[in-house]
N, C-alpha and C positions, 0 to 999 in steps of 0.2 A: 196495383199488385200489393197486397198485403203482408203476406210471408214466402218464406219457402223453410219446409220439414226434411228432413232427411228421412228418407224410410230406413225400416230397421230400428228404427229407434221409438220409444213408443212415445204414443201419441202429448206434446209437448204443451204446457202453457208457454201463451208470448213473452220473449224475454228472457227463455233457455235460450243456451247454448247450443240444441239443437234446430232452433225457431227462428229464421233471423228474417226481422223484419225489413221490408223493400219499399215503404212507402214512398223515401225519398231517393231511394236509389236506381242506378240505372246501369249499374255493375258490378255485378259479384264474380269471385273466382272462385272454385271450387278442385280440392284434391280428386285427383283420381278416383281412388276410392269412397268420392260422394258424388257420383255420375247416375244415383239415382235417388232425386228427389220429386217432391210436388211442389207447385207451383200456388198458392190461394192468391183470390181475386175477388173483388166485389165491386158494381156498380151500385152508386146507391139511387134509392128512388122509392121514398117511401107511402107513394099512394098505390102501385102493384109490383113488391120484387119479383112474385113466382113468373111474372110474363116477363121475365129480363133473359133473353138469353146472350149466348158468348159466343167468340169465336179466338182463334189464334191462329196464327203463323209464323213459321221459323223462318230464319234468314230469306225475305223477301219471297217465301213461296207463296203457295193459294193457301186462302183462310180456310180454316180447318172447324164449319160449326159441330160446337159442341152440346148445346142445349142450354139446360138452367144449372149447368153443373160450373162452379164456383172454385175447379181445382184440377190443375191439371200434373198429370200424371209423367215424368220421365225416366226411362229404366235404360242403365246401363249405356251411356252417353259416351260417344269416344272424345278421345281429347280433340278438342278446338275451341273458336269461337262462335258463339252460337244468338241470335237475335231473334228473341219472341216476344211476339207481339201482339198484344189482347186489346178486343172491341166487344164492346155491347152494343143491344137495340137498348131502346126507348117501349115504352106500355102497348105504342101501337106498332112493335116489331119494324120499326125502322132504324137502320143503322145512325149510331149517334158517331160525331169524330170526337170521342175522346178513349184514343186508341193511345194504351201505355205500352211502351218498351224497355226491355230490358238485356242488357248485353251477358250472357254467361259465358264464361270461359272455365274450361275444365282444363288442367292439366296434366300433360304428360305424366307416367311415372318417371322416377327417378332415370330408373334402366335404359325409358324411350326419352330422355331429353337434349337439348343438342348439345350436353358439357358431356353427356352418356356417348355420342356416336363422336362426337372428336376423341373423347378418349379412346372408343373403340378404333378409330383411323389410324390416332399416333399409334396403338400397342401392336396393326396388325401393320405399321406402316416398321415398325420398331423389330416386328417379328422377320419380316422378310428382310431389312438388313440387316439381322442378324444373322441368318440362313444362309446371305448372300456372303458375308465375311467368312462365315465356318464352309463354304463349299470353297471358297476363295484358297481361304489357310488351310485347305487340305489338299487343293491342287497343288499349293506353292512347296506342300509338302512331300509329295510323290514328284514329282521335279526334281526337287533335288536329292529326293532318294534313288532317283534315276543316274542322276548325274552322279554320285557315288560312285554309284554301282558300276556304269562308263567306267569313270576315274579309275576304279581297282581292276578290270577290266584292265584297261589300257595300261596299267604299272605294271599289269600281271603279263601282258603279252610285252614288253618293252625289257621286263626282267628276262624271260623267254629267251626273248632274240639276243639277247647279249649272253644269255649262256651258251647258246647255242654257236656264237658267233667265238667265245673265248674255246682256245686249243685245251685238248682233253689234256695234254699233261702238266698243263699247270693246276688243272684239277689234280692229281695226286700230292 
């Protein structure tokens, strides 16, 4: 594996910033929003390259031939990690083992990452006991407006009875 380009971005010499070369590598990470790039490749073999064809496969699937095309193509890649892995024939189309691999990993956005859904947990975990304290102090508050309202109640019928019970002429 040679490079990998970013699409979108034009067409690069080796050695930009948008070019990064893979020879010796065997993982790269990639933002999100570079989940679509190409892949170059080359077996060498210089008595017939046009009869070199290719093939690949992601994460341990079936080989995927591609022909004599030296570049493969990925568009809009969701976040994970992802193992591809390229083989060539030889002149007389038989498979050679000098299969390279490389591990890509794209990830998450900020929004989907796991520091994003814990915070999302603590703020809704945060929300419902807050909900739970204001339904709480609003019970404890009709309670004891309840109880009041008893209390004057019961002063009001207590006063009542004692007027009722004191003789009218010391009322005058």
């Amino acid at each position: 594996m040679t490079g990998l380009q970013q699409l979108g971005a034009a067409a690069s010499s080796a050695g930009s910033k948008d070019d990064i070369p893979l020879i010796n590598k065997g993982y790269i990470q990639l933002a999100y929003n570079q989940s679509t790039f190409n892949i170059d490749y080359v077996a060498l073999n210089y008595t017939d390259p046009i009869n070199i064809e290719y093939a690949y496969k992601i994460n341990n699937g079936a080989w995927f031939p591609i022909g004599n095309s030296r570049k493969i193509t990925f568009t809009n890649l969701s976040p994970g990690r992802y193992q591809v892995s390229v083989r060539s024939t030889n002149n007389n189309g038989e498979w050679m083992p000098n299969k390279k691999t490389l591990l890509i990993e794209i990830l998450p956005p900020f929004w989907k990452s796991s520091f994003a859904y814990f915070f999302y947990v603590m703020l809704a975990i945060t929300i419902i006991v807050a909900g739970l304290n204001y339904y709480a102090r609003r019970q404890k508050e009709k309670q004891l407006y309840k109880m009041n309202v008893f209390t004057l109640n019961k002063e009001k019928e207590l006063y009542q009875s004692k007027m009722d019970f004191l003789p009218i002429s010391l009322t005058k």
